[in-house]
C-alpha positions as CSV (number, residue, x, y, z in Angstrom):
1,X,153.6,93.1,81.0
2,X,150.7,95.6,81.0
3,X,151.0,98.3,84.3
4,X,147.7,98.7,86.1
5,X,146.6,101.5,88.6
6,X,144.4,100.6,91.2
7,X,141.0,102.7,91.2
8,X,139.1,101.4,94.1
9,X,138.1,98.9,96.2
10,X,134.3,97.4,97.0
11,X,133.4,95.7,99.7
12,X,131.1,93.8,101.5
13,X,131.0,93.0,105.3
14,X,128.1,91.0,107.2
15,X,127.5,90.3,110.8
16,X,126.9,86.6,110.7
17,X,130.0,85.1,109.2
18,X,132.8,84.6,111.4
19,X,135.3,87.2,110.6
20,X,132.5,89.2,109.3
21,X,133.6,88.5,105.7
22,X,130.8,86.5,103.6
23,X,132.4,84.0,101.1
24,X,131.8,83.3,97.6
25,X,130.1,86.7,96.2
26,X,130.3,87.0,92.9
27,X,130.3,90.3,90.7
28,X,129.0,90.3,87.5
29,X,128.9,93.0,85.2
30,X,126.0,94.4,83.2
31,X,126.3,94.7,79.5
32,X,127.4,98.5,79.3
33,X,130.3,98.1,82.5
34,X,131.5,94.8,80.4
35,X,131.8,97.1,77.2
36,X,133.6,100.2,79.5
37,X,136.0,97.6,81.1
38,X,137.0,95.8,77.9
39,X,137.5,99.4,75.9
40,X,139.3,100.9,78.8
41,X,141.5,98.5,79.7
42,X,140.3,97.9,82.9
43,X,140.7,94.9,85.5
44,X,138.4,93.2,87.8
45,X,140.1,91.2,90.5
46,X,138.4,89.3,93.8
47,X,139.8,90.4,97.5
48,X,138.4,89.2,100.2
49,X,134.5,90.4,100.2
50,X,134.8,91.9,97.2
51,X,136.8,93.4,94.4
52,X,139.3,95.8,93.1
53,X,139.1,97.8,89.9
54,X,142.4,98.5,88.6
55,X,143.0,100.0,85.4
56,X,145.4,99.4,82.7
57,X,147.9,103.2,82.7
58,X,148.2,102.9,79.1
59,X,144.4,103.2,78.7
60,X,143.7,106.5,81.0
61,X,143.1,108.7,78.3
62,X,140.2,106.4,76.8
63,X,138.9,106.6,80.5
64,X,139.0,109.9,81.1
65,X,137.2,110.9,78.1
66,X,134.7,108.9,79.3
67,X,134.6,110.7,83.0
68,X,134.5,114.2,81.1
69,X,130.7,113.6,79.9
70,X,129.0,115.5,81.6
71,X,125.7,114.5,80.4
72,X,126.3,110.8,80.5
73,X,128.2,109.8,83.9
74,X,130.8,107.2,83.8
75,X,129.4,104.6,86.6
76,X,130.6,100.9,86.6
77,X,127.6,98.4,87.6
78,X,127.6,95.3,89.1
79,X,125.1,92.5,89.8
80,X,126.0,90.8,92.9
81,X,125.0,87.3,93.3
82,X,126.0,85.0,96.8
83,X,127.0,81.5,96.4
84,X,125.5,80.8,100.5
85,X,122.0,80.0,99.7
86,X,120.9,81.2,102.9
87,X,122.3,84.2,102.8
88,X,119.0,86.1,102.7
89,X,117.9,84.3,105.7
90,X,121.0,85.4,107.7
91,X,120.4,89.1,107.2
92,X,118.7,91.9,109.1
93,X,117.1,93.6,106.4
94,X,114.3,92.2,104.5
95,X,115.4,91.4,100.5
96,X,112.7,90.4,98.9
97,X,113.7,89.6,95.5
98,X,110.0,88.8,94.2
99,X,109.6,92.5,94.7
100,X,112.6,94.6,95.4
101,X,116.1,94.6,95.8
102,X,118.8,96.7,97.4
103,X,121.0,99.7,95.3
104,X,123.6,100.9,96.7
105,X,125.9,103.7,94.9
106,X,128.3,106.4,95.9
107,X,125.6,109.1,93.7
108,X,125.3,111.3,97.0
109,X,128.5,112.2,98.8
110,X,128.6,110.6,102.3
111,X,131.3,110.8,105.1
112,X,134.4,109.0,104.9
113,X,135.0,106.9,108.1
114,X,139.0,105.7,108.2
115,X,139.7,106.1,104.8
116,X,136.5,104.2,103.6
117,X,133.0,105.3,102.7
118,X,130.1,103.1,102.8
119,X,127.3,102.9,100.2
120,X,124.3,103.3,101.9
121,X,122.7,105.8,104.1
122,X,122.3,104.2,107.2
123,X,125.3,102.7,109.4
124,X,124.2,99.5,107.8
125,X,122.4,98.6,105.0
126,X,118.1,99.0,105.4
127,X,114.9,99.1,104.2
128,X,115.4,102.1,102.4
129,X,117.9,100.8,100.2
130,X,115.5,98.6,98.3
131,X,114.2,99.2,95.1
132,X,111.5,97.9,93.2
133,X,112.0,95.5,90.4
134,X,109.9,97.4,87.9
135,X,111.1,100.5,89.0
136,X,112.3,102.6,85.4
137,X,116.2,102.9,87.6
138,X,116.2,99.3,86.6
139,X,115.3,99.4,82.8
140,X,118.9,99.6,81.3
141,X,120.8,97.3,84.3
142,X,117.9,94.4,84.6
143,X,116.8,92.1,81.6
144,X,113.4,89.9,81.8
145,X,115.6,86.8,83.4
146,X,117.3,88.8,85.9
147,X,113.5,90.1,86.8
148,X,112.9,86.2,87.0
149,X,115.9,85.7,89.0
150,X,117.3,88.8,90.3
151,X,120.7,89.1,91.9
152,X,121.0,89.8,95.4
153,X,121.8,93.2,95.0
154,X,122.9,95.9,92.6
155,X,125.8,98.4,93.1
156,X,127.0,101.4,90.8
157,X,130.3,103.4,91.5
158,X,130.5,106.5,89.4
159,X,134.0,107.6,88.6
160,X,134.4,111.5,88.3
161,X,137.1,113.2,85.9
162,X,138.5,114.5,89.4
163,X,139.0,111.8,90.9
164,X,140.7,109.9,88.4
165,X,142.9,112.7,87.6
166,X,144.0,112.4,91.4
167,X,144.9,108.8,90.7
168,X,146.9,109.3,87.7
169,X,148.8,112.0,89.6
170,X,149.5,109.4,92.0
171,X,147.8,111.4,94.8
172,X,147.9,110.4,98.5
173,X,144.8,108.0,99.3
174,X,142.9,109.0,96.0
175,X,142.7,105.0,96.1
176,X,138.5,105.1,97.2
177,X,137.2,102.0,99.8
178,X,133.7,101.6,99.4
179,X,131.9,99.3,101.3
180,X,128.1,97.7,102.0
181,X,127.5,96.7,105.2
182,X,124.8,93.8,106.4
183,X,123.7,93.5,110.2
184,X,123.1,89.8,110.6
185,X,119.4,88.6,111.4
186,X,118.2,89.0,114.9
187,X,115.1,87.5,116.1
188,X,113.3,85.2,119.1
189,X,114.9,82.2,120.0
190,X,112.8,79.2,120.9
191,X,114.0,75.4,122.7
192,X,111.5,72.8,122.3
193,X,112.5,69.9,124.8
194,X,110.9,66.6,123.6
195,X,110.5,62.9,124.2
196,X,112.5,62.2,127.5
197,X,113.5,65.8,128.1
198,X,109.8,67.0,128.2
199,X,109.9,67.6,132.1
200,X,108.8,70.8,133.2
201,X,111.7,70.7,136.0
202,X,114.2,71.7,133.6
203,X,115.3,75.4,133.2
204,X,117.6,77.4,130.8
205,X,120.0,79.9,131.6
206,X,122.9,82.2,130.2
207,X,125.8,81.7,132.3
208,X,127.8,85.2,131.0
209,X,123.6,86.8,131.6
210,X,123.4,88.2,129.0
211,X,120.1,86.7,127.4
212,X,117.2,85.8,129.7
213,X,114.6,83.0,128.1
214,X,110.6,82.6,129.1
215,X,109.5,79.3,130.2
216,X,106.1,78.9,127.9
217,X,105.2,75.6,129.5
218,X,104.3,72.3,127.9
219,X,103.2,72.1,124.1
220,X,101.3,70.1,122.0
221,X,103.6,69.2,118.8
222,X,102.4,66.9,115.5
223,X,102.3,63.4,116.3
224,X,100.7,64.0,119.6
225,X,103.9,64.8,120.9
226,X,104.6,66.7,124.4
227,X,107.2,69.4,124.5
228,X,108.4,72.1,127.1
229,X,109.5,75.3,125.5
230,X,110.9,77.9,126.5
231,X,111.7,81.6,124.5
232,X,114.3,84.4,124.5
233,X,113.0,87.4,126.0
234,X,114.1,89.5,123.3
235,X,115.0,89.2,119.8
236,X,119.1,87.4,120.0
237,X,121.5,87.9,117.0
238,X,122.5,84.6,114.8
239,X,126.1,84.0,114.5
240,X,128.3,81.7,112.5
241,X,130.1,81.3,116.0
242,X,127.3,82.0,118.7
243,X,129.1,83.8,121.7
244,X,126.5,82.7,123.9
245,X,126.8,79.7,126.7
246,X,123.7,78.8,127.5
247,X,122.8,75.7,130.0
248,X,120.1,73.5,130.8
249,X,119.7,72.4,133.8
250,X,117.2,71.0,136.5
251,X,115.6,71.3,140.2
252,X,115.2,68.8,142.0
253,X,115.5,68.2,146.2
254,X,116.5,71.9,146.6
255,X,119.3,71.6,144.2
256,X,120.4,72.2,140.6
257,X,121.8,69.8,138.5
258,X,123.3,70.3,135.1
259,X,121.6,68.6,132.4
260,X,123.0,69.6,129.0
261,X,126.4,72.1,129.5
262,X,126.4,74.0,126.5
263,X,123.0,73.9,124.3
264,X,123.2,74.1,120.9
265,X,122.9,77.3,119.1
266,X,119.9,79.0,116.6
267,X,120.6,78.4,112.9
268,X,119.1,79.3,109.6
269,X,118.0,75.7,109.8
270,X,114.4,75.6,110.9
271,X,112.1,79.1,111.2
272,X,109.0,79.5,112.2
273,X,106.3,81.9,113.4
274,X,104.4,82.8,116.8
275,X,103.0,85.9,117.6
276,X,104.6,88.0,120.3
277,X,103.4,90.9,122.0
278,X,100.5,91.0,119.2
279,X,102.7,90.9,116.5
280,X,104.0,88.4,114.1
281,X,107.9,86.9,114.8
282,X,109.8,84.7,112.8
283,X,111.5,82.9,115.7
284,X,114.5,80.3,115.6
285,X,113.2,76.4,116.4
286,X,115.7,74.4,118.2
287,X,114.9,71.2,119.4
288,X,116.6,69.0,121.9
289,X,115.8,65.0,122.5
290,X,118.4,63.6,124.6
């Protein structure tokens, strides 16, 4: 039974998902990593998140050849592709795969945090890491369907001859931990209350206060239909669990009375626009029809 050696770890954390692991991502390697991993014996296993590289021992020497180029560096690529459809719609930063799409790589040292270091420049991943599709870094990783269809992101770990000779020596955490880092999506959340709830009587609040919500009045909805809205006062974080308790409830003879305990949370679900402040928001619909 062959002996491997682990070489390092990749993984990939996001905000929304309970447990902030996102499931189902799958790494796929482009044609030159598939060549390196089958001639040097190396091993691609899933972890939570992510993956590990490990590395056959009896194969080092083929590896480290490879790592002493100094003109061509040894860097293992990976097209990463999420089985959650909506994954793009649960993230902060904008991916717009008609256009661009987000590198990482560890090609520029950057602070290790714990005994990990992260892949992009910011605390999370941004803007900045998105490159465009015809951009020449892409020539040799993208083909004309993955321009088509491109993955959700790209990442490249380059292995240096030192490093790897601190593995094979067994060295104390020489094992690396990279990671990419997504903040979930925040933006406006907005309560239509239709049919027998339209009554503009009823009010929202956060019982733990954290969120406060602007009553917008009565609205005009397709079909002629009446509804009474009301909008978070700043842009509110989506969540697989929600950690917010918010109540509806209603005035009446100098009194409050609670209508609805615990209303149901923003989703990925049903988005739509309204301008804000003079700018354009993608805000979070949720409707409620008792």
């Amino acid at each position: 039974m062959a002996d491997y050696t682990p070489l390092f770890t990749l993984t990939v954390e996001h905000g929304y998902y309970d447990g902030g692991v996102p499931p189902a991502l799958g790494f796929t390697p482009v044609s030159r990593t598939a060549v390196l991993i089958k001639n040097c014996g190396l091993l691609i296993k899933p972890v939570a998140g992510g993956i590990i590289v490990l590395q056959n021992k009896k194969e080092q020497e083929s590896l480290a050849l490879h790592a002493a180029d100094k003109e061509d560096p040894l860097e293992l690529v990976f097209k990463v592709y999420a089985e959650d459809v909506a994954f793009k719609s649960k993230t902060d930063v904008l991916i717009d795969t008609n256009e661009a799409i987000p590198f990482f790589h560890n090609h520029v040292e950057r602070d290790d945090t714990g005994g990990r270091s992260r892949l992009h420049e910011a605390n999370d991943a941004s803007m900045i890491d998105l490159v465009k599709l015809d951009s020449n870094q892409f020539n040799s990783l993208l083909d004309h369907r993955d321009r088509r269809m491109p993955p959700l992101f790209i990442v490249s770990i380059r292995l240096k001859e030192k490093a790897l000779k601190s593995i094979e020596q067994e060295a104390p955490l020489s094992l690396k931990n990279y990671y990419i880092k997504f903040k979930e999506r925040q933006l406006y959340w907005k309560y239509y209350l239709v049919g027998s709830m339209a009554r503009e009587t009823l009010f929202l609040i956060d019982m733990d206060r954290k969120a406060e919500f602007i009553s917008l009045g009565k609205e005009l909805l397709d079909g002629q239909r009446d509804a009474v809205t009301f909008r978070s006062a700043h842009r509110l974080p989506l969540k697989e669990m929600p950690q917010y308790r918010f109540q509806l409830k209603e005035k009446g003879n100098g009194s409050e009375k609670v209508i609805i305990k615990r209303l149901p949370m923003a989703d990925v679900s049903r988005f739509g626009r309204a301008e804000i402040d003079g700018r354009q928001e993608v805000v979070s619909e949720i409707y409620i029809n008792c």
